[in-house]
gemmi code that builds the backbone of each chain (N, CA, C; Angstrom):
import gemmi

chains = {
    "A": [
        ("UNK", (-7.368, -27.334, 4.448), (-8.757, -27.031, 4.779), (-9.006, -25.528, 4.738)),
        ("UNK", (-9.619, -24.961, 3.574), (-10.254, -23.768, 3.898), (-10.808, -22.720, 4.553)),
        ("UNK", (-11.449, -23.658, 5.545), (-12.042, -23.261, 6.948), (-11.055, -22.710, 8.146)),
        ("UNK", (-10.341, -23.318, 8.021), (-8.711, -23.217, 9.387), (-8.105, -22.275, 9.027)),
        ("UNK", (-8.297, -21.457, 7.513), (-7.591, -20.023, 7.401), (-7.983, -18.708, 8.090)),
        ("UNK", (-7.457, -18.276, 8.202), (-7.938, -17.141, 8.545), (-8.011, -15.879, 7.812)),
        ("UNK", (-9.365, -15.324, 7.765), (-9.597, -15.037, 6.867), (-8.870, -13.247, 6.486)),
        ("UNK", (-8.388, -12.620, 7.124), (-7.582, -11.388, 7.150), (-5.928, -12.599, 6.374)),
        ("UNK", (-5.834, -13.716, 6.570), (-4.479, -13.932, 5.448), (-5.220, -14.217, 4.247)),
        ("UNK", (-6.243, -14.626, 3.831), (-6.710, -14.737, 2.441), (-6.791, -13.352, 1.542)),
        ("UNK", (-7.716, -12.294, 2.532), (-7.517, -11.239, 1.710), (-5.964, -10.190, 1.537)),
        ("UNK", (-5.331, -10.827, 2.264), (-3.763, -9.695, 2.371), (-3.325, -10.988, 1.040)),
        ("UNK", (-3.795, -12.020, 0.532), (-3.184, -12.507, -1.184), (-4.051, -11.908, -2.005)),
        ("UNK", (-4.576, -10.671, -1.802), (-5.345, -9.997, -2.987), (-3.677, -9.131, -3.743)),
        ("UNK", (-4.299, -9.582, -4.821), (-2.785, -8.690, -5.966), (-3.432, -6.955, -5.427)),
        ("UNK", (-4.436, -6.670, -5.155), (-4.874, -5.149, -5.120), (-3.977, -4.584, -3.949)),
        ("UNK", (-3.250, -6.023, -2.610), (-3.137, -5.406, -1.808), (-1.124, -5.465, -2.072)),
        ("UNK", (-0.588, -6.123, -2.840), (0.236, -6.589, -3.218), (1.446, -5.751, -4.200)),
        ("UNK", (1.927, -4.510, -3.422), (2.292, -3.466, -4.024), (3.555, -3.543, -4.526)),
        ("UNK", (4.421, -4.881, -4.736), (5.300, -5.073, -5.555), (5.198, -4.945, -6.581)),
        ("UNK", (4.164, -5.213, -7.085), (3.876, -4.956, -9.308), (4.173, -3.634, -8.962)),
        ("UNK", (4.027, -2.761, -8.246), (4.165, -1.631, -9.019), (5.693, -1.588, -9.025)),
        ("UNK", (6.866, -2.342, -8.689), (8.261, -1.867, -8.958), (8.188, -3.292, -10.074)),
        ("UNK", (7.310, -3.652, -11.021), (7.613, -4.691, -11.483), (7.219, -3.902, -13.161)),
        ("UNK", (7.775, -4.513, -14.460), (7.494, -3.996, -15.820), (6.181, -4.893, -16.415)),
    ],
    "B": [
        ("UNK", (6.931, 32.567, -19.807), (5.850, 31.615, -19.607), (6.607, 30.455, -18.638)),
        ("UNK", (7.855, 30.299, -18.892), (8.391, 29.113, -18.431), (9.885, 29.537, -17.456)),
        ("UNK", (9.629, 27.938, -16.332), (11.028, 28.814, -15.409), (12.504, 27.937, -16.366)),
        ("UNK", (13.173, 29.146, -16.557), (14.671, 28.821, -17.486), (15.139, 28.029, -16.381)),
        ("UNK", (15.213, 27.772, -15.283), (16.168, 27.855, -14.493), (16.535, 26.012, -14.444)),
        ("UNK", (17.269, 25.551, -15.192), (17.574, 24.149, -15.176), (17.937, 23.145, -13.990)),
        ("UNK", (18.622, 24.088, -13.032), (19.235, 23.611, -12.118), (18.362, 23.301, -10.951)),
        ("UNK", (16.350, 23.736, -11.220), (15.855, 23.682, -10.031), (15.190, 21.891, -10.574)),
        ("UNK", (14.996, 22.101, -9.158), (14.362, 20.313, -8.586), (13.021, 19.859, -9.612)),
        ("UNK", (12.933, 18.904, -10.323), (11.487, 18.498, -10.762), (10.022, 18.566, -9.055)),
        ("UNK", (9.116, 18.777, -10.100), (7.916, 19.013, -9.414), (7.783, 17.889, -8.773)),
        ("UNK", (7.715, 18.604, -7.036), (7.437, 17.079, -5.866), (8.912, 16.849, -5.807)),
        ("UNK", (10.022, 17.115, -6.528), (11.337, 16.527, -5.681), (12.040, 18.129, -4.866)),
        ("UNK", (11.443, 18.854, -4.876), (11.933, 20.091, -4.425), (13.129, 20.090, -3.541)),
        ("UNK", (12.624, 19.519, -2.254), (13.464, 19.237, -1.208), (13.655, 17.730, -0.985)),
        ("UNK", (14.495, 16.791, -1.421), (14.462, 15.734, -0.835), (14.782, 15.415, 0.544)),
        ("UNK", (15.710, 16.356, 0.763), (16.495, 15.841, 2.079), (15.317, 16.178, 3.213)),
        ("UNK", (14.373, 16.828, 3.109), (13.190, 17.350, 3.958), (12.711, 15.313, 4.117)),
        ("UNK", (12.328, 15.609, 3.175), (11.605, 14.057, 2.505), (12.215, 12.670, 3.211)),
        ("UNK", (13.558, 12.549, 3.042), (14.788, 11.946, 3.768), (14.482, 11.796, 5.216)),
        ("UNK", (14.262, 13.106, 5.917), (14.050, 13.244, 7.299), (13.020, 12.501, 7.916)),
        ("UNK", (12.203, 13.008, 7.593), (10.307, 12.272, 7.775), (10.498, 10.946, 7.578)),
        ("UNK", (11.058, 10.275, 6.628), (10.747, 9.156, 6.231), (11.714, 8.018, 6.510)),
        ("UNK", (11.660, 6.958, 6.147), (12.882, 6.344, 6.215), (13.895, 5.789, 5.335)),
        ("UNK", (13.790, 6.833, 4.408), (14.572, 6.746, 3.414), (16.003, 7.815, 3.040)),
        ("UNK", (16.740, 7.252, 2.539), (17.472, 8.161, 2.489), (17.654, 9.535, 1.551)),
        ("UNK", (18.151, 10.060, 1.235), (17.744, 10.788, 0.251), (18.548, 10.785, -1.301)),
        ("UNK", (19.453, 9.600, -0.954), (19.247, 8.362, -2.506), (18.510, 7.962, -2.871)),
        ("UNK", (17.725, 7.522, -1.774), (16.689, 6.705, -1.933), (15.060, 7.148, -2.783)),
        ("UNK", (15.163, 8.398, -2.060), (14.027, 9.139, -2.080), (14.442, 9.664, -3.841)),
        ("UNK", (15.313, 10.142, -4.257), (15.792, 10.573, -5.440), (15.576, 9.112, -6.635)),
        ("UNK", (15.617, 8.161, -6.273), (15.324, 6.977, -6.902), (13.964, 6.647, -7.026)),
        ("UNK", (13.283, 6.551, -5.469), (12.330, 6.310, -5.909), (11.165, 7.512, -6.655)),
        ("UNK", (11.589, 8.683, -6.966), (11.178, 9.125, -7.718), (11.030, 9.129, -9.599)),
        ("UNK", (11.963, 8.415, -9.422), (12.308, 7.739, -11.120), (11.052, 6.878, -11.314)),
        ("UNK", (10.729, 5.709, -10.288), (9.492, 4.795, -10.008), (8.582, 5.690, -10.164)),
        ("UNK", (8.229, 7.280, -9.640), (7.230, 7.986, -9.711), (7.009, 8.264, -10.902)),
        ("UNK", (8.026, 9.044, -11.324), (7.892, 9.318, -12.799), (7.417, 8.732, -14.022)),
        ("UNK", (7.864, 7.458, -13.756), (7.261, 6.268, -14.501), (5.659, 6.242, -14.268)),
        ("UNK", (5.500, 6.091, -12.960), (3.985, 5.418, -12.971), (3.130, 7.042, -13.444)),
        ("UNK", (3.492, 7.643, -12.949), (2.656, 9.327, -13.188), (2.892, 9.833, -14.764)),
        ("UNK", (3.789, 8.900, -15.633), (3.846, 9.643, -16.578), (2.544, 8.714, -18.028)),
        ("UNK", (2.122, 7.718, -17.258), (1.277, 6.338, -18.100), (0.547, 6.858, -18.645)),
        ("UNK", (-0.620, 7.499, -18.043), (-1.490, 7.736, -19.090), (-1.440, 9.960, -19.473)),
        ("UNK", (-1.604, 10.556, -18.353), (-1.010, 11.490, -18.229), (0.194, 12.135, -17.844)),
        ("UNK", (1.147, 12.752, -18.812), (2.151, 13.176, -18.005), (2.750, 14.193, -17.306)),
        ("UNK", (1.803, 14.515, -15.967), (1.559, 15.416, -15.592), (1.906, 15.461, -13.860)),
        ("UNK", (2.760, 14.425, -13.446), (3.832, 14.401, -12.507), (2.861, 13.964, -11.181)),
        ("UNK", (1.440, 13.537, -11.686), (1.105, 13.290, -10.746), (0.887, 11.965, -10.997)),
        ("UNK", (0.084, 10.750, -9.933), (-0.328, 9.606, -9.950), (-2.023, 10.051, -9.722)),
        ("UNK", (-2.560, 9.481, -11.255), (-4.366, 9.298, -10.917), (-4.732, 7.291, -10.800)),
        ("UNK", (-6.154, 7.519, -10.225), (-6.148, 6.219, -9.773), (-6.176, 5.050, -10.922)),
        ("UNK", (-6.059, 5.819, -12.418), (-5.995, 5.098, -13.358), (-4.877, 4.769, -13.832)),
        ("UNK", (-3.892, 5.435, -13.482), (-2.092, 5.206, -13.413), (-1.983, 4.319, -12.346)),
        ("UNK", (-2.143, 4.421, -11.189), (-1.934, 4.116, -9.711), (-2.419, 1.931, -10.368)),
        ("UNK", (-3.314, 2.226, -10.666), (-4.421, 0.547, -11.225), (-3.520, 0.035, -12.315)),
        ("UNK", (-3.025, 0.651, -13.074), (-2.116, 0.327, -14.253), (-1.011, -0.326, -13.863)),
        ("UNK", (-0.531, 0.343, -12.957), (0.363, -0.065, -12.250), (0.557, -1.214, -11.303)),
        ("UNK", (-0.361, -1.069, -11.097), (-0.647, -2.429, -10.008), (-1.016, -3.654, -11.093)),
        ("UNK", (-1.724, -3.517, -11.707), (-2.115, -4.612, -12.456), (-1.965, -5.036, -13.620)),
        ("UNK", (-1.322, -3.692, -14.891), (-0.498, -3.901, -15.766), (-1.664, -3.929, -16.757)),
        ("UNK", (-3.393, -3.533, -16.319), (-4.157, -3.253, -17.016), (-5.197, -2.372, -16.467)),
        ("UNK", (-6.056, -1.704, -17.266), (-6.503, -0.495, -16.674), (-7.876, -0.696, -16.591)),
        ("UNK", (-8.746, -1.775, -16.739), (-9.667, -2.861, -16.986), (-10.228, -2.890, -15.599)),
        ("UNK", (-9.094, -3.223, -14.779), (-9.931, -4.450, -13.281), (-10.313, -3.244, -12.107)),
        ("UNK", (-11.649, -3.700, -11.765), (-12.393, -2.816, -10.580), (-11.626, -3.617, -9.574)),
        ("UNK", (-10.728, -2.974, -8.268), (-10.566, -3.649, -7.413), (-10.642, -2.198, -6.165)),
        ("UNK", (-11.847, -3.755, -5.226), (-11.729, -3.005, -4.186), (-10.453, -2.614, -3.145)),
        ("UNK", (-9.355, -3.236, -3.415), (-8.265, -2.963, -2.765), (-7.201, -1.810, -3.328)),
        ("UNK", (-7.377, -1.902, -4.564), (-6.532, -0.807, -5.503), (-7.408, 0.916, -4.880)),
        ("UNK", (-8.475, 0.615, -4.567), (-8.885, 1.896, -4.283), (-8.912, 2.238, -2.979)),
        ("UNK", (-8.504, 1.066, -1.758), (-8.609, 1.611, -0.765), (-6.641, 1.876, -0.361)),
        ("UNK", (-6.085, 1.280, -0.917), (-4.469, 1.399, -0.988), (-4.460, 3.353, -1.612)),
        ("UNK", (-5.157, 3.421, -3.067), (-5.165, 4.366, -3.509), (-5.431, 5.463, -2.446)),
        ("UNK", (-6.552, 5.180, -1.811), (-7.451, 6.597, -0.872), (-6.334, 6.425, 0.315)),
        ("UNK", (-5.709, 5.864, 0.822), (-5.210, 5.498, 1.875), (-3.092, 6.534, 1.580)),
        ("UNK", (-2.916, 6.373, -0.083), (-1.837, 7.166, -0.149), (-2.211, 8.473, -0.237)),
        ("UNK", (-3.714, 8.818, -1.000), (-4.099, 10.238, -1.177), (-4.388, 10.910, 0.300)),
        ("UNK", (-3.059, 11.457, 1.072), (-3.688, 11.650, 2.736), (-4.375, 13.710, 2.451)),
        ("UNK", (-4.076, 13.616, 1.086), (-4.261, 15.088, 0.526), (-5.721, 15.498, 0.334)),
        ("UNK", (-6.692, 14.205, -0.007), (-7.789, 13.457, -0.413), (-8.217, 14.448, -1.908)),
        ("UNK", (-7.630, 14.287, -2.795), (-7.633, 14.968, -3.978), (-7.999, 14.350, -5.292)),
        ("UNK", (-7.603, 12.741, -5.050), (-8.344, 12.081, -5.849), (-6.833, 12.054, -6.974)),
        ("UNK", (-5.563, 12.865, -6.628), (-4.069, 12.447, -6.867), (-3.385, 12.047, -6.071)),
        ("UNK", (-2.036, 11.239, -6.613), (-0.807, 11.473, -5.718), (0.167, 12.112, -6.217)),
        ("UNK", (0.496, 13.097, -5.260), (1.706, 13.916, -5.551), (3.007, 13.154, -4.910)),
        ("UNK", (4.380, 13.318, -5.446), (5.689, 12.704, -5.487), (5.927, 12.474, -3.283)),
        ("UNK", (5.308, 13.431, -2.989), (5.315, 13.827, -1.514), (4.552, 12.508, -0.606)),
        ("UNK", (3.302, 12.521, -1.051), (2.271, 11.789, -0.599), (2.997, 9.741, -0.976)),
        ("UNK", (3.238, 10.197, -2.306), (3.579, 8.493, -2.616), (4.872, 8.209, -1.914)),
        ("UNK", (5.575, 8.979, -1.220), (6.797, 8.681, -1.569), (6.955, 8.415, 0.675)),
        ("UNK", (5.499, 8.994, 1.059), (5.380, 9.014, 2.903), (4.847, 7.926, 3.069)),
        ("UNK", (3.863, 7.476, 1.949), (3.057, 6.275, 2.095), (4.113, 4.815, 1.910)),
        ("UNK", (4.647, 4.944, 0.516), (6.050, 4.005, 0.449), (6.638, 3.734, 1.809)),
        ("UNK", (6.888, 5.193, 2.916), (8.253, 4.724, 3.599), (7.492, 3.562, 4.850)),
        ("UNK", (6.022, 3.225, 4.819), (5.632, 2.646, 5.875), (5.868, 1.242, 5.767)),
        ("UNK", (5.717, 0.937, 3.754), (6.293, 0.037, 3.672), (7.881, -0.729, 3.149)),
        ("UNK", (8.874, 0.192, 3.950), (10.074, -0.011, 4.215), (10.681, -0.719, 5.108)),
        ("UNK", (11.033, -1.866, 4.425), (11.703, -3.505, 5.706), (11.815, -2.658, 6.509)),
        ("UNK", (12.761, -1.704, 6.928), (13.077, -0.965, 8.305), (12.056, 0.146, 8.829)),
        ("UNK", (10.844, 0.160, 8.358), (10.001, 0.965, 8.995), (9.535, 0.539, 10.136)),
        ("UNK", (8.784, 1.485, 11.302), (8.163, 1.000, 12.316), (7.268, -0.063, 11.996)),
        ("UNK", (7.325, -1.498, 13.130), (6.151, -2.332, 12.885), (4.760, -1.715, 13.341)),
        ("UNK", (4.510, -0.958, 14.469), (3.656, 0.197, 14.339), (2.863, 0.470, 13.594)),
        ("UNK", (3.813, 1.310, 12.683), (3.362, 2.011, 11.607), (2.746, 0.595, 10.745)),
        ("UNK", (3.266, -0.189, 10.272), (2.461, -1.475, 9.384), (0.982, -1.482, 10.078)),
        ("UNK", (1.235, -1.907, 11.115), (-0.251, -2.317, 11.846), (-0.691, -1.242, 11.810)),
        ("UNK", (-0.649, -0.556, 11.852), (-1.515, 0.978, 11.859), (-2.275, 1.340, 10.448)),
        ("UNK", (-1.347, 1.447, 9.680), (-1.520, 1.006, 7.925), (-2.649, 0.393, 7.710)),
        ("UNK", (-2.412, -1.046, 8.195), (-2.982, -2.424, 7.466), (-4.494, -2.237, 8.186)),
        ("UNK", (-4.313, -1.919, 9.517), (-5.803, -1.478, 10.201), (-6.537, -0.259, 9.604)),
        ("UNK", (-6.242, 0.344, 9.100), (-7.041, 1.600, 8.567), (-7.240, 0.720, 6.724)),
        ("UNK", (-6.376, 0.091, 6.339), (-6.760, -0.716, 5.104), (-8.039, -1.593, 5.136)),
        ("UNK", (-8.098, -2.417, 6.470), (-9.039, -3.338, 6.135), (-10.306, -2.136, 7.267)),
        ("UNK", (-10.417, -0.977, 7.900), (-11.638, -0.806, 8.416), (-12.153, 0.614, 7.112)),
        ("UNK", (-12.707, -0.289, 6.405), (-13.004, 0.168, 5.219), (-13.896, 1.393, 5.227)),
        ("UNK", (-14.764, 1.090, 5.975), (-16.042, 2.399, 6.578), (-15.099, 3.433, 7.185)),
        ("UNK", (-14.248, 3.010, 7.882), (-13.164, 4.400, 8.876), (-13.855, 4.460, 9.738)),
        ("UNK", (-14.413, 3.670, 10.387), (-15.235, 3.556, 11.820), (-14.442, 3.650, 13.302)),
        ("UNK", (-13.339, 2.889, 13.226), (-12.229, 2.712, 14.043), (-12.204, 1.418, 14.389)),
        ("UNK", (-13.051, 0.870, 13.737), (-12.731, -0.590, 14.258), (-13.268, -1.825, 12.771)),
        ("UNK", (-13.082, -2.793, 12.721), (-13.184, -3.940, 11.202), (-14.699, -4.408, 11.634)),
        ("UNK", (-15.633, -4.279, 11.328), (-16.770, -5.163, 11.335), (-16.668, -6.639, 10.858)),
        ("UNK", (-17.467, -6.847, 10.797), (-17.857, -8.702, 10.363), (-18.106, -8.386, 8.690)),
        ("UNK", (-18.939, -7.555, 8.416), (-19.283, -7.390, 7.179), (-18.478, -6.996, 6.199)),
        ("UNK", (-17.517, -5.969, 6.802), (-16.262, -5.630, 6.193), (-14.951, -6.613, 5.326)),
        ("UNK", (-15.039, -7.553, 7.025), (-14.499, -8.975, 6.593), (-14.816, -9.394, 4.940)),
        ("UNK", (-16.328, -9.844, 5.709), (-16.931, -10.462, 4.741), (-16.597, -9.978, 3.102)),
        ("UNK", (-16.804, -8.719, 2.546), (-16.703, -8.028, 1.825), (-15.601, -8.004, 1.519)),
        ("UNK", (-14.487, -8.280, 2.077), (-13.007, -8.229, 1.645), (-12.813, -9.542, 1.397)),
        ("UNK", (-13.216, -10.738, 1.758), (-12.926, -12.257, 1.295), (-13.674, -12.301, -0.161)),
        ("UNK", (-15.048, -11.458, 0.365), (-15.925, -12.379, -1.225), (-14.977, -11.669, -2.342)),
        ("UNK", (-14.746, -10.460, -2.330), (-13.941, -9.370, -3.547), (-12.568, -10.528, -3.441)),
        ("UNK", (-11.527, -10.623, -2.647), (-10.410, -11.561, -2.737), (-10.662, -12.627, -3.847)),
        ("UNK", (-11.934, -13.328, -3.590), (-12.017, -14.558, -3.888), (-12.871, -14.630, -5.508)),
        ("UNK", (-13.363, -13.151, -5.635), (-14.029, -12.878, -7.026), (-12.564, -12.478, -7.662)),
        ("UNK", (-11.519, -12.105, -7.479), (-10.629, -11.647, -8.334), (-9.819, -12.766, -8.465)),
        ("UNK", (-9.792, -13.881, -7.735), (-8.569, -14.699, -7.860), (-9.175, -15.977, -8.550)),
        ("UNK", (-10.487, -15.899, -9.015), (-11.294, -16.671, -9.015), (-12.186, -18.074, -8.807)),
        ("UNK", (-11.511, -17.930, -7.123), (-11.791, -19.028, -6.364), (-13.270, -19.135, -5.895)),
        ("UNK", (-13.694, -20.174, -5.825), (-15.319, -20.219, -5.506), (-15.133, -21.035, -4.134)),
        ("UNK", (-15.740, -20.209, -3.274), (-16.077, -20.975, -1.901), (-17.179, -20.846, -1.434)),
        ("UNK", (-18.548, -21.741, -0.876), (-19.830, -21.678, -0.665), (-19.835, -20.551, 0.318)),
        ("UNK", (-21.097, -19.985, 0.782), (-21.076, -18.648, 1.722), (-21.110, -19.590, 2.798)),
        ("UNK", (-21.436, -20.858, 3.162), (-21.178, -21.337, 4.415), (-19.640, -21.238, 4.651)),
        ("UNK", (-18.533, -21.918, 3.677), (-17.386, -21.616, 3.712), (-16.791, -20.426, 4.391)),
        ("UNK", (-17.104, -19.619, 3.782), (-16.370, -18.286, 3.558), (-17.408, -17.769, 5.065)),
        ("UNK", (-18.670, -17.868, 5.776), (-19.149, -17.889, 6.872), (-18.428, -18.410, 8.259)),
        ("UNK", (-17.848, -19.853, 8.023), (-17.033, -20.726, 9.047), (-15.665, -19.807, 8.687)),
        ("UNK", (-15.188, -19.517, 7.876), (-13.933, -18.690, 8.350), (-14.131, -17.544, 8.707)),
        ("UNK", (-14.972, -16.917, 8.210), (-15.138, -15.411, 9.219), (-15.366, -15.717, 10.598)),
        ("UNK", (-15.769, -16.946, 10.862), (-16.401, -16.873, 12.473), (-14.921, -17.672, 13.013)),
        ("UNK", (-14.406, -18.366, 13.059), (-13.286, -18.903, 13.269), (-12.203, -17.664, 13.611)),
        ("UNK", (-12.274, -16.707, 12.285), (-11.494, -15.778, 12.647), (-11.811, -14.633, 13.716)),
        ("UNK", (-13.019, -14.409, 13.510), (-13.531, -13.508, 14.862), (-13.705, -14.328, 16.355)),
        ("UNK", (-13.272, -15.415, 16.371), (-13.173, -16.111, 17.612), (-12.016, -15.919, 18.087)),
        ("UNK", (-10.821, -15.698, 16.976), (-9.737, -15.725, 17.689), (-9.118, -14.711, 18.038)),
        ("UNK", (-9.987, -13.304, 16.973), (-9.559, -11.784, 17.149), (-10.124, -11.111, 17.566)),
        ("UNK", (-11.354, -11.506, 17.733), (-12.580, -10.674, 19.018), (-12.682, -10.693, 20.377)),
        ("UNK", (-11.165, -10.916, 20.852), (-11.234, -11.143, 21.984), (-12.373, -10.064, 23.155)),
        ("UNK", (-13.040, -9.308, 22.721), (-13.956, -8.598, 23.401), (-15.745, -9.128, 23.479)),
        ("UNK", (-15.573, -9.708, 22.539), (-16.606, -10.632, 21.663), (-17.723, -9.468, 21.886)),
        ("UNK", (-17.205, -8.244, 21.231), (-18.888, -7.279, 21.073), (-18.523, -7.111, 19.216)),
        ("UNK", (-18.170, -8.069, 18.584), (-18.738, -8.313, 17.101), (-17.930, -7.400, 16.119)),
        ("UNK", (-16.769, -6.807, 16.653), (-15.948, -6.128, 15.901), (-14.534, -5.902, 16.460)),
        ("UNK", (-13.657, -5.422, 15.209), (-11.949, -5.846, 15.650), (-11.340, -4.254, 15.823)),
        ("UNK", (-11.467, -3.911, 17.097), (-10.918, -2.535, 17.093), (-9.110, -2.466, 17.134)),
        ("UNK", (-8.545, -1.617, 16.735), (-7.197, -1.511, 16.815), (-6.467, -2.510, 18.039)),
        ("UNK", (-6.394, -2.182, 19.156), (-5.582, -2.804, 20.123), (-5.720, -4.799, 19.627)),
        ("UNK", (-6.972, -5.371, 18.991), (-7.313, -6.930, 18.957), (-6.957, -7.004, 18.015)),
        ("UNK", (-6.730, -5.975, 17.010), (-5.720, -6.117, 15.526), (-4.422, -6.135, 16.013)),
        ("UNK", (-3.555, -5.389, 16.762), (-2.474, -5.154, 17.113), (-2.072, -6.862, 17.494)),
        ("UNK", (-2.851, -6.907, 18.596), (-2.616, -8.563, 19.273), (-2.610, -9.442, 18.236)),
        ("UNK", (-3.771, -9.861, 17.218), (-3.868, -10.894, 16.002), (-2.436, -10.487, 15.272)),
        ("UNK", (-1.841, -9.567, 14.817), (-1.158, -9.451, 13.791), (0.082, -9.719, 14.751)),
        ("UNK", (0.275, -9.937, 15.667), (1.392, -10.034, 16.354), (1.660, -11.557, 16.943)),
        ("UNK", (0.392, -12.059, 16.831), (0.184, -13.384, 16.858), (0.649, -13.843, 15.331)),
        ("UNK", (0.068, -13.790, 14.243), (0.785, -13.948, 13.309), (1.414, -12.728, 12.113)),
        ("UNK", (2.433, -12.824, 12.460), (3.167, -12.028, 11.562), (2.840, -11.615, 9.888)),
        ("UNK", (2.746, -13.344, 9.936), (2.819, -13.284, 8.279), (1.276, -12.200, 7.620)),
        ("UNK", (0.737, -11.913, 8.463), (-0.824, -11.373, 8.269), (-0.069, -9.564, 7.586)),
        ("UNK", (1.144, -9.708, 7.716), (1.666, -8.007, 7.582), (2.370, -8.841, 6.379)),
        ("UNK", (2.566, -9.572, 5.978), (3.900, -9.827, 5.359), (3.342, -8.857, 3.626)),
        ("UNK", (2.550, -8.447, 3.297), (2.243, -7.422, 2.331), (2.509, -5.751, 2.603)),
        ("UNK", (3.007, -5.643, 4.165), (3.222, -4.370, 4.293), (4.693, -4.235, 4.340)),
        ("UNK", (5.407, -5.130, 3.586), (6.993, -4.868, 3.649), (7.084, -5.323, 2.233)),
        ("UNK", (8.279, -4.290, 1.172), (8.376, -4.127, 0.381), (10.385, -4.300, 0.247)),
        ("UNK", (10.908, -5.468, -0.109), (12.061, -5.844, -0.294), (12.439, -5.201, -1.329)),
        ("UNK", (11.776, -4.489, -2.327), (11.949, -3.776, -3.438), (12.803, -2.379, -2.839)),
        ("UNK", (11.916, -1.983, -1.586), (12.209, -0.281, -1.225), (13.818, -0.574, -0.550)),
        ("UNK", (14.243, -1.501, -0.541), (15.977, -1.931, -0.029), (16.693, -1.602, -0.781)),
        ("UNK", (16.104, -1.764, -2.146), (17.318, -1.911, -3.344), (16.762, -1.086, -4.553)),
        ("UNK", (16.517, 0.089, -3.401), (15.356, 1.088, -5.133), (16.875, 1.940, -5.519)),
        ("UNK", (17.494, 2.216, -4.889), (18.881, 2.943, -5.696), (19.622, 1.913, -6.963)),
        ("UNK", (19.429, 0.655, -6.545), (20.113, -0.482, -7.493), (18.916, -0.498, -8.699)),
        ("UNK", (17.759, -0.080, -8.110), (16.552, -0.636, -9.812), (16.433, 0.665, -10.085)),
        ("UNK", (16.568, 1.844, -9.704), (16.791, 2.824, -10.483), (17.577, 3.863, -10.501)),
        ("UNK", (19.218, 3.142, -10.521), (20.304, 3.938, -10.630), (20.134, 5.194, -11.400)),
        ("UNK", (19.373, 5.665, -12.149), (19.418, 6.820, -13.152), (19.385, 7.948, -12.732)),
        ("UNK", (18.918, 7.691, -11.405), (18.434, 9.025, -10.219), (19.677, 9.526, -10.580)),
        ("UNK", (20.725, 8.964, -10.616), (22.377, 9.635, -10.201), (22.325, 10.801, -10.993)),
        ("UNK", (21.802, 10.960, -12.300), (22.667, 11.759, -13.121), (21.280, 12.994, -13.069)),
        ("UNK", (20.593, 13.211, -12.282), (19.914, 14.123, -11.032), (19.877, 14.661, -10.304)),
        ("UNK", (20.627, 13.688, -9.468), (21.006, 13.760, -8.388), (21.541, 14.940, -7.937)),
        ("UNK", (20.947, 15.467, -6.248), (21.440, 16.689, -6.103), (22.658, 16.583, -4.678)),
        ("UNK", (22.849, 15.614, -4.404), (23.708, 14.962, -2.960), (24.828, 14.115, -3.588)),
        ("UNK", (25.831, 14.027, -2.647), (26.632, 13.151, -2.878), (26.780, 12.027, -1.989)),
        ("UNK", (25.738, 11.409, -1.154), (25.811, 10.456, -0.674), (25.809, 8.875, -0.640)),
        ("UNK", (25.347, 8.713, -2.488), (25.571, 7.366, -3.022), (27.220, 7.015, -2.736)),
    ],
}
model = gemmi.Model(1)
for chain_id, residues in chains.items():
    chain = gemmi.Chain(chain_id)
    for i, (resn, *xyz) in enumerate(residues, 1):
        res = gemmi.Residue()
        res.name, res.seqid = resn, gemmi.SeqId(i, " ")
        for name, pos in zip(("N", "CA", "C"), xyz):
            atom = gemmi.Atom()
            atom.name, atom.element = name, gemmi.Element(name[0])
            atom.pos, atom.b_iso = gemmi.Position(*pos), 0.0
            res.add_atom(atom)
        chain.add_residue(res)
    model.add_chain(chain)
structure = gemmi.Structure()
structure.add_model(model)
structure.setup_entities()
């Protein structure tokens, strides 16, 4: 259910916030 | 015109062991992850610094995507506010997200990430603005009632003040309630940056590998 997330964990799965690519090729 | 002198430090690695101190890295470490610097600062200009069009490249492997998070990560390493990153700046911002850094320091981080205005505290709108951008890049569609019932759900459970905004101390509490809400401010990569970029060695100004 969509609703039951919370919404500060939806945006921390933004790739913008997701600073492993940068050790990635 | 030019310094002969071979034996001095590349620009931004001057002093590592300074670097070492401050941070929580070692100064293998710090010598490595400058190889990572070099790389990303050398993409489009190679001019030892990181611009936010290297910095985006990097992150996304194209130089194309507007993201509101790439620029607040970006403004958030520039503590210089120059609109670069120098080897110094990327390399203080990195150590916060180091498995062994203060949890502190994460929450401290991640709270100045999401209070986007720099108000001192997360509004509702802010929220808001950070789900709809999430959900435009990943390209999930959720009705604004949707994406309404979870903002309010979530400010029920993190507003414990209930005056309509998430100041530091009700961030501290939520993120400690759930962990996994940080689990983007730890970087398993920064463990093993001497192993992904052994090359530092033949640089290298220490003998502590």
């Amino acid at each position: 259910q969509p609703t039951s997330m919370n919404a500060f964990k939806l945006i921390s799965m933004s790739k913008g916030l997701n600073l492993e690519n940068l050790f990635e090729d | 015109c030019c310094d002969a002198d071979s034996s001095k430090q590349p620009r931004g690695l001057e002093n590592p062991q300074v670097l070492a101190t401050e941070t929580v890295f070692s100064v293998s470490e710090i010598e490595a992850l400058y190889e990572l610097f070099k790389k990303i600062s050398s993409a489009v200009i190679d001019d030892g610094l990181i611009n936010k069009e290297e910095f985006q490249l990097a992150l996304f492997k194209t130089n194309k995507k507007e993201s509101l998070f790439a620029d607040r990560v970006f403004d958030l390493f520039d503590t210089k506010h120059n609109g670069i990153l120098d080897f110094e700046e990327f390399a203080r911002a990195l150590s916060v997200f180091h498995p062994n850094a203060p949890i502190d320091d994460k929450i401290q981080f991640s709270f100045q990430l999401y209070d986007l205005k720099q108000q001192g505290f997360i509004e509702r709108q802010e929220v808001k603005q950070m789900v709809v951008a999430t959900l435009a890049e990943s390209g999930m569609n959720l009705s604004d009632d949707v994406i309404e019932s979870i903002i309010d759900k979530t400010f029920e459970e993190a507003d414990t003040k209930h005056d309509g905004k998430i100041d530091k101390e009700e961030w501290r509490n939520l993120v400690l309630r759930h962990p996994s809400l940080l689990k983007n401010m730890t970087l398993q990569y920064l463990k093993d940056i001497t192993t992904t970029f052994p090359s530092f060695v033949f640089h290298s100004q220490v003998d502590d590998t």
